[in-house]
C-alpha positions as YAML, in Angstrom:
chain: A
units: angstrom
residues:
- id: 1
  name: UNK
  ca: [-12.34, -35.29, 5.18]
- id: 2
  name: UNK
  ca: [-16.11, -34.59, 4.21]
- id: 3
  name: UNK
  ca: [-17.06, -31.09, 3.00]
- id: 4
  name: UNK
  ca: [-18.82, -28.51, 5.17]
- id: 5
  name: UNK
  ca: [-22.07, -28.15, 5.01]
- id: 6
  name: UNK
  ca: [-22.75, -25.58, 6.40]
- id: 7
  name: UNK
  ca: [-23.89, -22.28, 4.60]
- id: 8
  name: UNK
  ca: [-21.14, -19.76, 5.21]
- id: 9
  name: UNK
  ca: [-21.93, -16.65, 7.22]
- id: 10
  name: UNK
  ca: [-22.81, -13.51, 5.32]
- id: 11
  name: UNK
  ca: [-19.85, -11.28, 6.75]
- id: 12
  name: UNK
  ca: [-17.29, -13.68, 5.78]
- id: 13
  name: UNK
  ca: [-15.45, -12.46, 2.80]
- id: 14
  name: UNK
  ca: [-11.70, -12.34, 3.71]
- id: 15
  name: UNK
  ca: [-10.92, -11.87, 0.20]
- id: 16
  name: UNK
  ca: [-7.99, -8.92, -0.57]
- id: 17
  name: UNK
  ca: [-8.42, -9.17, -4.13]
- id: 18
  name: UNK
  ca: [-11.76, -8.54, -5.68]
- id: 19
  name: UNK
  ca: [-13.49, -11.59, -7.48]
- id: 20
  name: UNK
  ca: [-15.60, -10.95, -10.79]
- id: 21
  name: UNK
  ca: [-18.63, -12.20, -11.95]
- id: 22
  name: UNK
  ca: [-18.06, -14.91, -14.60]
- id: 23
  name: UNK
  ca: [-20.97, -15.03, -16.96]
- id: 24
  name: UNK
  ca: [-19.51, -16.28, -19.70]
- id: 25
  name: UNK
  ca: [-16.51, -18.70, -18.84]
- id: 26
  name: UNK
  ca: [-16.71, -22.44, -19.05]
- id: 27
  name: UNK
  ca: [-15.22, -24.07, -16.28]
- id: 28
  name: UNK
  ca: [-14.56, -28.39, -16.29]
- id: 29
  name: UNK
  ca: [-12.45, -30.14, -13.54]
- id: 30
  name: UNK
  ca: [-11.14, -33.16, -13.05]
- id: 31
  name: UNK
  ca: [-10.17, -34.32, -9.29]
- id: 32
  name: UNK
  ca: [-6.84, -35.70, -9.16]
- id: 33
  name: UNK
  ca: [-6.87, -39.32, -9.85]
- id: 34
  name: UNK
  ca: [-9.93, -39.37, -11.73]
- id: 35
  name: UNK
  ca: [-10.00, -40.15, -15.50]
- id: 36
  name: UNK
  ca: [-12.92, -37.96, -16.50]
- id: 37
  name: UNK
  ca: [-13.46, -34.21, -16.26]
- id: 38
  name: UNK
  ca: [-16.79, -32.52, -14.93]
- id: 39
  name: UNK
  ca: [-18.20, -29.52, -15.61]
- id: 40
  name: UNK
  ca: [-19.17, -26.67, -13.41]
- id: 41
  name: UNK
  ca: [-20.75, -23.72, -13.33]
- id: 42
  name: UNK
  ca: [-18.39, -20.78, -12.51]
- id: 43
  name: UNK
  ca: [-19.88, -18.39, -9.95]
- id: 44
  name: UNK
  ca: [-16.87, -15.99, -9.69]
- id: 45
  name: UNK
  ca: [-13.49, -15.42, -10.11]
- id: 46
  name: UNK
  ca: [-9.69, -13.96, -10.15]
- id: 47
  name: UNK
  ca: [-5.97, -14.71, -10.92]
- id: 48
  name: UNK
  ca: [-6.00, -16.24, -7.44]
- id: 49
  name: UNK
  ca: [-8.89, -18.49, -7.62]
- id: 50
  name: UNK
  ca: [-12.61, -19.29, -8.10]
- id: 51
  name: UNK
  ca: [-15.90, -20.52, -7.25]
- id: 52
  name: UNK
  ca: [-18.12, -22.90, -8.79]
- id: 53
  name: UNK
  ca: [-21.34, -24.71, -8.15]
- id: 54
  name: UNK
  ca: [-21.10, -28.14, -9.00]
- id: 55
  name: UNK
  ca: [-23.36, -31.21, -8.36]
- id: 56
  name: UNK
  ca: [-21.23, -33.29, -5.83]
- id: 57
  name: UNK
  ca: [-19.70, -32.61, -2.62]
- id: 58
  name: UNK
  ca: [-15.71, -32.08, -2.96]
- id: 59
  name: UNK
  ca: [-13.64, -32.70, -0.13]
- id: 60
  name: UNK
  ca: [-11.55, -29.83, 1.56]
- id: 61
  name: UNK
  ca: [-7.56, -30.05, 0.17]
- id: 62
  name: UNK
  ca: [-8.22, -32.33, -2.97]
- id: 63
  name: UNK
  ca: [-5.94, -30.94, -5.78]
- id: 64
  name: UNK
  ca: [-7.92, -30.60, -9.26]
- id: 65
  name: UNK
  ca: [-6.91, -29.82, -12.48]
- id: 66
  name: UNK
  ca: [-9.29, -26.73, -14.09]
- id: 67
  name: UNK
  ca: [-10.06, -25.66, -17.88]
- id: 68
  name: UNK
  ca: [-11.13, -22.37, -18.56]
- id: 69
  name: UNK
  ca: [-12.48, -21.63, -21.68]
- id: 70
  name: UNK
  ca: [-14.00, -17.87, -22.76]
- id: 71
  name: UNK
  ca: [-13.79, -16.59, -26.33]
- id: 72
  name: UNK
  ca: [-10.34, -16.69, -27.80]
- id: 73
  name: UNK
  ca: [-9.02, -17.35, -24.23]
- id: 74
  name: UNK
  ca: [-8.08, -21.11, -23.38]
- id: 75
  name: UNK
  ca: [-6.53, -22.43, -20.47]
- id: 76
  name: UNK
  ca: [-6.21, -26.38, -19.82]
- id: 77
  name: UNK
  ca: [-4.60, -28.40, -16.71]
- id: 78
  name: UNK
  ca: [-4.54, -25.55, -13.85]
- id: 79
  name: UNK
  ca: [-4.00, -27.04, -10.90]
- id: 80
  name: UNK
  ca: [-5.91, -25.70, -7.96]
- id: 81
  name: UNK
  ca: [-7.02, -27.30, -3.97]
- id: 82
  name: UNK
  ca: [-10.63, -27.01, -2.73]
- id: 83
  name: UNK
  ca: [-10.28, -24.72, -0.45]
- id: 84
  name: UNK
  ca: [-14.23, -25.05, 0.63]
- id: 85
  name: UNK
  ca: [-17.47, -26.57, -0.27]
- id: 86
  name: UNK
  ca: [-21.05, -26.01, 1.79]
- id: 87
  name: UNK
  ca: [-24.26, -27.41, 0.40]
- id: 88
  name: UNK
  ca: [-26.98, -25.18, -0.87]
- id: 89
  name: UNK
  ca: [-30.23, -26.27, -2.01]
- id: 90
  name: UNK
  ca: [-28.69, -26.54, -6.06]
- id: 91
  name: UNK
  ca: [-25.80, -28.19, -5.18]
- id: 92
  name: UNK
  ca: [-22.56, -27.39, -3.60]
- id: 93
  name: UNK
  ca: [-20.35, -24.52, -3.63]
- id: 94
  name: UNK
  ca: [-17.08, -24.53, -3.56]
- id: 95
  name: UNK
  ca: [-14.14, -22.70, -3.23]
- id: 96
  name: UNK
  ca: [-10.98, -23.20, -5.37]
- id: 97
  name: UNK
  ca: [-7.81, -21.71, -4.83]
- id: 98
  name: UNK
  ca: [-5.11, -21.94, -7.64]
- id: 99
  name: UNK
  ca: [-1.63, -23.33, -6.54]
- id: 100
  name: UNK
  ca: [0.72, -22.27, -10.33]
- id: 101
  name: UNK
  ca: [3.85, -22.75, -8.03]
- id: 102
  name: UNK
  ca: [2.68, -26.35, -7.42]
- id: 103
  name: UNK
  ca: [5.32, -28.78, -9.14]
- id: 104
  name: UNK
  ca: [2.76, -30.10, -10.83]
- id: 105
  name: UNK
  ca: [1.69, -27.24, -12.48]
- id: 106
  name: UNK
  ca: [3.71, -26.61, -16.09]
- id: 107
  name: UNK
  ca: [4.21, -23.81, -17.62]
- id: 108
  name: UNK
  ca: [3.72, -22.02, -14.61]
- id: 109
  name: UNK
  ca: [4.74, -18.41, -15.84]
- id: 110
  name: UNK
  ca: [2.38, -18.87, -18.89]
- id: 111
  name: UNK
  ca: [-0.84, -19.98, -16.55]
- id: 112
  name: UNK
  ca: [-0.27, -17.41, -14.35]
- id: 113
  name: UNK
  ca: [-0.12, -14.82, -17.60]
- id: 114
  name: UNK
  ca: [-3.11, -16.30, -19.01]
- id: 115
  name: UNK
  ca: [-4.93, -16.25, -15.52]
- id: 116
  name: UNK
  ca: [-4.23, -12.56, -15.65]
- id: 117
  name: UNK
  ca: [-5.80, -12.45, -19.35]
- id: 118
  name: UNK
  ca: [-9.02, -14.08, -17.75]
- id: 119
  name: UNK
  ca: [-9.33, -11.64, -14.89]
- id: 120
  name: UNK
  ca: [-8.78, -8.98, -17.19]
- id: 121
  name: UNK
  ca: [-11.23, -10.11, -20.07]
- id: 122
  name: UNK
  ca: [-13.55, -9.92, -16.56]
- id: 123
  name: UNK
  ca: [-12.47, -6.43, -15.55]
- id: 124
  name: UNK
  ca: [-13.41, -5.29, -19.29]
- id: 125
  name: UNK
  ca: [-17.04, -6.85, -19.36]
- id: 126
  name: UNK
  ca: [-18.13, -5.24, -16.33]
- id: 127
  name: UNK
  ca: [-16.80, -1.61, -17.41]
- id: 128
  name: UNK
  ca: [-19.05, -2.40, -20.45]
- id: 129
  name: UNK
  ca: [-22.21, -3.22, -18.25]
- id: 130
  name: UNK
  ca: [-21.39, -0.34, -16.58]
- id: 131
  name: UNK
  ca: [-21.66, 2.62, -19.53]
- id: 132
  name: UNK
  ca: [-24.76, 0.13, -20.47]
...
């Protein structure tokens, strides 16, 4: 199935937990069945999922395996699904959605404790941009 292109409308967040801005994470994936990972930028996130802008289409329900990387924090082989991707005029954004109860996720407890860390770690740089 071939991504949306479409731009999504404006009132569409459907979101019940907040997502932070990500300034300073490093996000690579690698689409399952690829060999090679490809990096991203990461537009926002939380211990749910994220969004990225990347420089090729993705199609809707193709697992990927994420790294995070920020600071001391390092996360390797989440797996997540495309939830969506709609073309903009740098790219493509698109939606990811983690799946930790996915079989093929290991160490699920510890992913979903370090996801927490992440969201956290985001929760603490915007209460500092805040008093700045």
């Amino acid at each position: 199935m071939l991504p949306s292109m479409a731009t999504p409308p404006a009132d569409s967040e459907r979101r019940s937990h907040p997502r932070y801005a990500a300034g300073s994470i490093k996000v690579s994936l690698r689409p399952r069945g690829a060999l090679s990972k490809f990096s991203a930028e990461l537009l926002d996130f939380n211990r749910h999922g994220l969004a990225v802008r990347f420089d090729r289409p993705m199609p809707k329900d193709k697992l990927v395996f994420l790294s995070l990387h920020c600071a001391d924090l390092h996360l390797d082989q989440v797996v997540g699904v495309i939830h969506n991707c709609f073309a903009q005029e740098d790219g493509y954004r698109c939606g990811i959605r983690f799946r930790t109860q996915s079989a093929l996720q290991f160490d699920r407890e510890q992913v979903e404790s370090a996801l927490l860390d992440f969201e956290s770690l985001l929760t603490d740089f915007r209460k500092i941009a805040a008093q700045g």
